[in-house]
C-alpha positions as CSV (number, residue, x, y, z in Angstrom):
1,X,-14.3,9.7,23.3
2,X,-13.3,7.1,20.6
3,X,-11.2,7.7,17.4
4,X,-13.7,8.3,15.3
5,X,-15.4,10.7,17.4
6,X,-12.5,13.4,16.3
7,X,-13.9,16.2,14.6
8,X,-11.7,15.5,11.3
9,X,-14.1,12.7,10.5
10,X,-17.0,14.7,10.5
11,X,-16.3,18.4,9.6
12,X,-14.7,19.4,6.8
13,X,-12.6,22.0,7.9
14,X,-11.3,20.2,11.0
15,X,-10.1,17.6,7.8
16,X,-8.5,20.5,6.3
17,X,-6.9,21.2,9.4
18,X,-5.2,18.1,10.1
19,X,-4.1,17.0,6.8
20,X,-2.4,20.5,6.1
21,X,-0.2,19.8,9.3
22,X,0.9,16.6,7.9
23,X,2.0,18.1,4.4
24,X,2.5,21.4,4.9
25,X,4.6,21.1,8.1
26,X,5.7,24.3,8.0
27,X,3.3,26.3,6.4
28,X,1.4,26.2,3.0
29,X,3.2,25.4,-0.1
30,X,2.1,26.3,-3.3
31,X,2.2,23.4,-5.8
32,X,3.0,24.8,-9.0
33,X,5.8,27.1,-8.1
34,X,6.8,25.5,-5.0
35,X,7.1,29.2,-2.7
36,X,6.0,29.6,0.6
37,X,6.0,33.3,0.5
38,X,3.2,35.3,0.6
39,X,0.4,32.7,0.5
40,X,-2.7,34.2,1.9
41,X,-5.8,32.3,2.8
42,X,-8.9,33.1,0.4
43,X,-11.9,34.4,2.6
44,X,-15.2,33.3,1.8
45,X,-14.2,30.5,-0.6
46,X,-14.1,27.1,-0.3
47,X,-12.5,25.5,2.4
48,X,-9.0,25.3,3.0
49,X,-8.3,27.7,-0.1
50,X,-4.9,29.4,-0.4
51,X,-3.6,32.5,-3.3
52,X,0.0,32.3,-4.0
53,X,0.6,36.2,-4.7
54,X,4.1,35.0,-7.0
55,X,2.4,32.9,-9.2
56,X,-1.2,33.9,-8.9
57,X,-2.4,30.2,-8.2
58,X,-5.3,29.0,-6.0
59,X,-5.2,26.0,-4.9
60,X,-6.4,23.8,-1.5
61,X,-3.9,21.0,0.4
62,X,-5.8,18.4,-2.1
63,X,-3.8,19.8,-5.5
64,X,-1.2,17.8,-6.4
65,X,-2.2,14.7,-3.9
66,X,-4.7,11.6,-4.4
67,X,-7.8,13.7,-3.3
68,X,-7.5,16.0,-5.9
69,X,-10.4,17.0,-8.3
70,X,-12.4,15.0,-6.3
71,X,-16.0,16.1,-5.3
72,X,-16.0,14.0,-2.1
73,X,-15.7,16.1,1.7
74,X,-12.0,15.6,2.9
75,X,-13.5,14.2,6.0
76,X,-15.1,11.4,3.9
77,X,-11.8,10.8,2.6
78,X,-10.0,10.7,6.0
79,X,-13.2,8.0,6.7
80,X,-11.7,5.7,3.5
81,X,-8.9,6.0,4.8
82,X,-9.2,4.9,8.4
83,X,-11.3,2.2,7.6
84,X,-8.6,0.8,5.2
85,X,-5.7,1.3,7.6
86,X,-7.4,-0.3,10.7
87,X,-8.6,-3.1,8.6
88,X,-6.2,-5.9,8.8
89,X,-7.5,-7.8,5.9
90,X,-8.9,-4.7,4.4
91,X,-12.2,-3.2,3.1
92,X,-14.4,-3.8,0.2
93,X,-15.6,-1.1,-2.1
94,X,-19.0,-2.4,-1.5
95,X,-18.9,-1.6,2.5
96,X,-17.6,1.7,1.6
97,X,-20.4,2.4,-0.8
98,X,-22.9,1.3,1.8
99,X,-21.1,3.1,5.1
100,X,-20.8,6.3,3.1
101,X,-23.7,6.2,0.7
102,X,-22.1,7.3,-2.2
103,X,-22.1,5.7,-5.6
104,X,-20.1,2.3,-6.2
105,X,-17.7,3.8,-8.8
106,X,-16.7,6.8,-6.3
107,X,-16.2,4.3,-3.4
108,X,-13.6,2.2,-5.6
109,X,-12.2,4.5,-7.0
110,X,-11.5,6.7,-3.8
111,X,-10.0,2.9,-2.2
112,X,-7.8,2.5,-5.4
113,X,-6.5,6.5,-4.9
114,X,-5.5,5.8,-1.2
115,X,-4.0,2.1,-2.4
116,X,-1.5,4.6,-4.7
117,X,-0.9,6.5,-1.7
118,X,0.2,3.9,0.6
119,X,2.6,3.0,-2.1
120,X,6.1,3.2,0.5
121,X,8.6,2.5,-2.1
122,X,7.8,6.3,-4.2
123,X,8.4,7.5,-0.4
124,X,12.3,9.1,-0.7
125,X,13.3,7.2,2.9
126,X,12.0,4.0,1.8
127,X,15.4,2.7,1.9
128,X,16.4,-1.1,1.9
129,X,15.1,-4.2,3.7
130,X,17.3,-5.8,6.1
131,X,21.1,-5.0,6.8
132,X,23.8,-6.0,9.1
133,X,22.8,-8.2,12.1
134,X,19.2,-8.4,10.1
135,X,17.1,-11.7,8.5
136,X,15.2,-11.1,5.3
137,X,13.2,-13.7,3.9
138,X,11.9,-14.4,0.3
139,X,8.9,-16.7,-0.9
140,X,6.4,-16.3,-3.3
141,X,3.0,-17.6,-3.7
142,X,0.0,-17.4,-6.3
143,X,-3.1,-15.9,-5.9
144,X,-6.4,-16.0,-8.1
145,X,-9.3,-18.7,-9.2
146,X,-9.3,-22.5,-8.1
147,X,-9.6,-25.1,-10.2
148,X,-12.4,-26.5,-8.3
149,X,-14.2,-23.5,-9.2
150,X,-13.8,-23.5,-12.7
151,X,-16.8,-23.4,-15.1
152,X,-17.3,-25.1,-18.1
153,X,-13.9,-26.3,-18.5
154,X,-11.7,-23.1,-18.1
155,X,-9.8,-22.9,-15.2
156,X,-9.1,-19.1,-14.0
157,X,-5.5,-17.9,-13.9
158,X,-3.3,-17.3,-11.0
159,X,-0.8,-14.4,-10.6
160,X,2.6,-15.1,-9.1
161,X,3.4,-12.7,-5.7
162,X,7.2,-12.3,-5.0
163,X,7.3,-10.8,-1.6
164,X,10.6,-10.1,0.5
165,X,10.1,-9.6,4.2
166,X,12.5,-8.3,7.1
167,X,11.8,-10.7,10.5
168,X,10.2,-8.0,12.9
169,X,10.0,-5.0,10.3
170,X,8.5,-4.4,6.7
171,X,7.3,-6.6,4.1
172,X,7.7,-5.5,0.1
173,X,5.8,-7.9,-2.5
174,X,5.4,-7.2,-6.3
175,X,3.3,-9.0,-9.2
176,X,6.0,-10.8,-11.2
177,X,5.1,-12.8,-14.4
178,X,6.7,-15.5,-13.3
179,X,8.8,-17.1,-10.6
180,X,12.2,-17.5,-12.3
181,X,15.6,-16.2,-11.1
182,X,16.1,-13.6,-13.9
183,X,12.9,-11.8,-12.8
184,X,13.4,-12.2,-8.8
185,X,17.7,-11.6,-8.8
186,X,17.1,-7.8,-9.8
187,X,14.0,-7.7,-7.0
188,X,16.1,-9.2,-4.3
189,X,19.2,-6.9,-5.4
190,X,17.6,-3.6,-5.6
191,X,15.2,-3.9,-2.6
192,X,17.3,-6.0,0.2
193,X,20.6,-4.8,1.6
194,X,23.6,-7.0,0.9
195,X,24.7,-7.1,4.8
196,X,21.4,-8.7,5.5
197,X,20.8,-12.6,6.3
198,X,18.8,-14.5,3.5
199,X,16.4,-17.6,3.9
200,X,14.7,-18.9,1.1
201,X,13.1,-22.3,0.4
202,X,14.6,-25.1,-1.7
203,X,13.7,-23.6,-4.7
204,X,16.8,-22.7,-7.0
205,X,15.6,-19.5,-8.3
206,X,17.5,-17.8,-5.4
207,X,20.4,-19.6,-5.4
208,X,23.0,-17.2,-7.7
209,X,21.3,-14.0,-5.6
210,X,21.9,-15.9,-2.1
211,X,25.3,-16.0,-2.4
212,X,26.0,-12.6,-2.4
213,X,24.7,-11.6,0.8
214,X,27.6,-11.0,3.2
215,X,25.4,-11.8,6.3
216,X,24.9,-15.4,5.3
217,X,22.2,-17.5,2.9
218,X,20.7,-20.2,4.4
219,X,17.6,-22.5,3.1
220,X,15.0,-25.3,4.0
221,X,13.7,-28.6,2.4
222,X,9.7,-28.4,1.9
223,X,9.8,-31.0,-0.4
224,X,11.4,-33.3,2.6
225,X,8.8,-31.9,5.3
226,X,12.0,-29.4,6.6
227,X,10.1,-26.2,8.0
228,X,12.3,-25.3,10.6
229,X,15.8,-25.7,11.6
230,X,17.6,-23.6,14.3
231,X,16.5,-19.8,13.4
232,X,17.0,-20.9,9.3
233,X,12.5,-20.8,8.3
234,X,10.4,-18.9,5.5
235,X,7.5,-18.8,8.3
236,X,7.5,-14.8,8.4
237,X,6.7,-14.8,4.7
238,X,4.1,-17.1,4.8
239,X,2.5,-15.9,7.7
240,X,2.4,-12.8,5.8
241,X,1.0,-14.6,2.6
242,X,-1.9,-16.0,4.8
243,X,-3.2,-12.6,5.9
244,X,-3.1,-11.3,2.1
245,X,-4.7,-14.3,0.9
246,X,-7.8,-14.3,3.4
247,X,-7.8,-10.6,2.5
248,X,-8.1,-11.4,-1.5
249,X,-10.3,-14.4,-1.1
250,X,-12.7,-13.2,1.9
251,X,-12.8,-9.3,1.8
252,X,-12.7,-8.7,-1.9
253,X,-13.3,-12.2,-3.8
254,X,-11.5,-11.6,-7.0
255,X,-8.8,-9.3,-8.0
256,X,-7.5,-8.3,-11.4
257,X,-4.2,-8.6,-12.9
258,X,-4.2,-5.0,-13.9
259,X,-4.6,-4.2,-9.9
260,X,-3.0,-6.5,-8.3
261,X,-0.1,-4.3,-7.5
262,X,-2.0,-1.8,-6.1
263,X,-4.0,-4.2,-3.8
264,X,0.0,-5.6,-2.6
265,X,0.7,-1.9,-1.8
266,X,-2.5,-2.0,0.6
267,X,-1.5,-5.1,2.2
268,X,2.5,-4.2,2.7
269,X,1.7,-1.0,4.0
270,X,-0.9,-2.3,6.7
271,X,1.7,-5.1,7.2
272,X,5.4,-3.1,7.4
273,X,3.0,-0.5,9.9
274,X,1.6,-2.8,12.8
275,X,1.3,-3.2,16.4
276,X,5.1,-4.6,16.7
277,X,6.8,-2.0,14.0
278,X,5.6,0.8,16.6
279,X,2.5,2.0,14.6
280,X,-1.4,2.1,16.4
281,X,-4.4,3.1,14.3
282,X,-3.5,6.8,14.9
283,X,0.1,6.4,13.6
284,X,-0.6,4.3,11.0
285,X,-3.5,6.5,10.0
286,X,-0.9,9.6,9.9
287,X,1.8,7.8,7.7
288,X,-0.8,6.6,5.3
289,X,-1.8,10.8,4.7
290,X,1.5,11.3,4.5
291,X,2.2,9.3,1.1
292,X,-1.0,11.1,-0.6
293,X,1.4,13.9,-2.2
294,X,2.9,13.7,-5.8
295,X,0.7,10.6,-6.3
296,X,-2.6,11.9,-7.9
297,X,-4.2,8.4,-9.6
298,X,-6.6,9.6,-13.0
299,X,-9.9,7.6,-12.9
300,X,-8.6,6.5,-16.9
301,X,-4.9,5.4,-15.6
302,X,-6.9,3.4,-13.5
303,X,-8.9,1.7,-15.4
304,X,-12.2,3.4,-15.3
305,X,-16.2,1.5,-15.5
306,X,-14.4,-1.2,-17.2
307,X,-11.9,-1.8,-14.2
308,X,-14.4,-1.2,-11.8
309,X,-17.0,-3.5,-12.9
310,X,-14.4,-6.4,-12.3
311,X,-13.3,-4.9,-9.1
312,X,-14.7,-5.6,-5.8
């Protein structure tokens, strides 16, 4: 029996089943009043469908979360989502369309919905990179058209990537307009813990933020061919920045500005969650459900046809 033989993936209720355990722990919850008294389950309705007797509400585990007031089966969604979480340099909106045979608009906007829920740093434990005894690393890197792909004499922009990574744990990287200490210091402050050891490269945008870290700030000379020296390297981030860029460039050809962000959440999330962090394809698969609450994504806040059309 392989993974994808469970019955979540195929019958609807099963789906129900499984995902209600991972949000509802300990029992229903209704979502507009918040009680857990007195929930009954509605027979002969739809599946998964609860009645809160305080507040009169019906309501399945889907209100309130990414999947809601969505006509796809939950165990199509658990599909999208298992596809994107044991892909390590993702999956196009395209495959989905064709693996699930739904329309292309439903198929991206289902993979932007689950992008939203993999966003860690809404989750309340998301704490800080790094800490005492602990290396955190800082680089940045631009993604977007070539030059040598440029038509008619335009060439197409690139979009700066910040990303901070703990050597051996997570990895958090945001959009930034552009790669300057006063947009990076309050990044680096908010996100990695003070304690921690930082490595950066030559550049001076760290420099002010470097020297407050109580672990230590050390950096190497690119410019001067200086990649390593001792334990002091920026390899971890660019290792990471190599996996996100074959992603961008091979799986989905062209991202936009407006999503960018969400597409980093994808990425950090299947990054921070490997093999080595402790996390297999079922764990992995688990955490990502358990980010889908409090994070419902309207097809206009996304961007709609227009956003779509641009999208791969």
């Amino acid at each position: 029996m392989t993974f994808l033989s469970a019955p979540y993936f195929h019958d609807e209720i099963a789906a129900h089943v499984l995902v209600e355990g991972i949000v509802w722990p300990s029992g229903p919850v209704c979502p507009k009043c918040n009680g857990a008294a007195r929930i009954t389950r509605v027979r002969g309705g739809r599946s998964g469908l609860y009645r809160c007797g305080p507040c009169k509400r019906q309501f399945t585990v889907k209100v309130g979360a990414v999947f809601e007031s969505s006509h796809l089966p939950l165990n199509q969604w658990l599909q999208i989502v298992h596809m994107m979480i044991s892909s390590r340099k993702g999956v196009s909106s395209h495959q989905v369309m064709r693996t699930l045979d739904v329309q292309y608009k439903t198929a991206w906007f289902a993979t932007m919905r689950i992008r939203e829920a993999m966003k860690e740093l809404a989750w309340p434990n998301a704490g800080k990179l790094g800490g005492a005894g602990s290396t955190a690393e800082a680089n940045e890197t631009y993604v977007g058209g070539k030059a040598a792909n440029r038509a008619y004499g335009s060439i197409p922009p690139k979009h700066a990537v910040a990303s901070l990574v703990e050597r051996g744990g997570k990895v958090r990287s945001f959009h930034v307009p552009n790669v300057t200490a006063d947009n990076l210091y309050p990044i680096v402050a908010r996100h990695v813990h003070a304690d921690s050891r930082f490595m950066t490269d030559e550049s001076n945008v760290y420099t002010a933020i470097g020297r407050t870290f109580k672990g230590g700030y050390e950096t190497v000379n690119h410019s001067v061919k200086e990649y390593v020296r001792d334990d002091a390297y920026t390899n971890t981030a660019k290792g990471y920045f190599s996996i996100l860029k074959r992603g961008i460039y091979g799986i989905y050809q062209h991202v936009s500005a407006a999503h960018l962000h969400r597409y980093l959440h994808e990425f950090d999330f299947r990054y921070s969650h490997r093999i080595r962090t402790g996390y297999d394809d079922m764990a992995r698969f688990e955490k990502a459900l358990a980010g889908i609450v409090c994070k419902r994504l309207m097809y206009r806040q996304a961007g709609g046809s227009r956003a779509a059309a641009a999208a791969s």
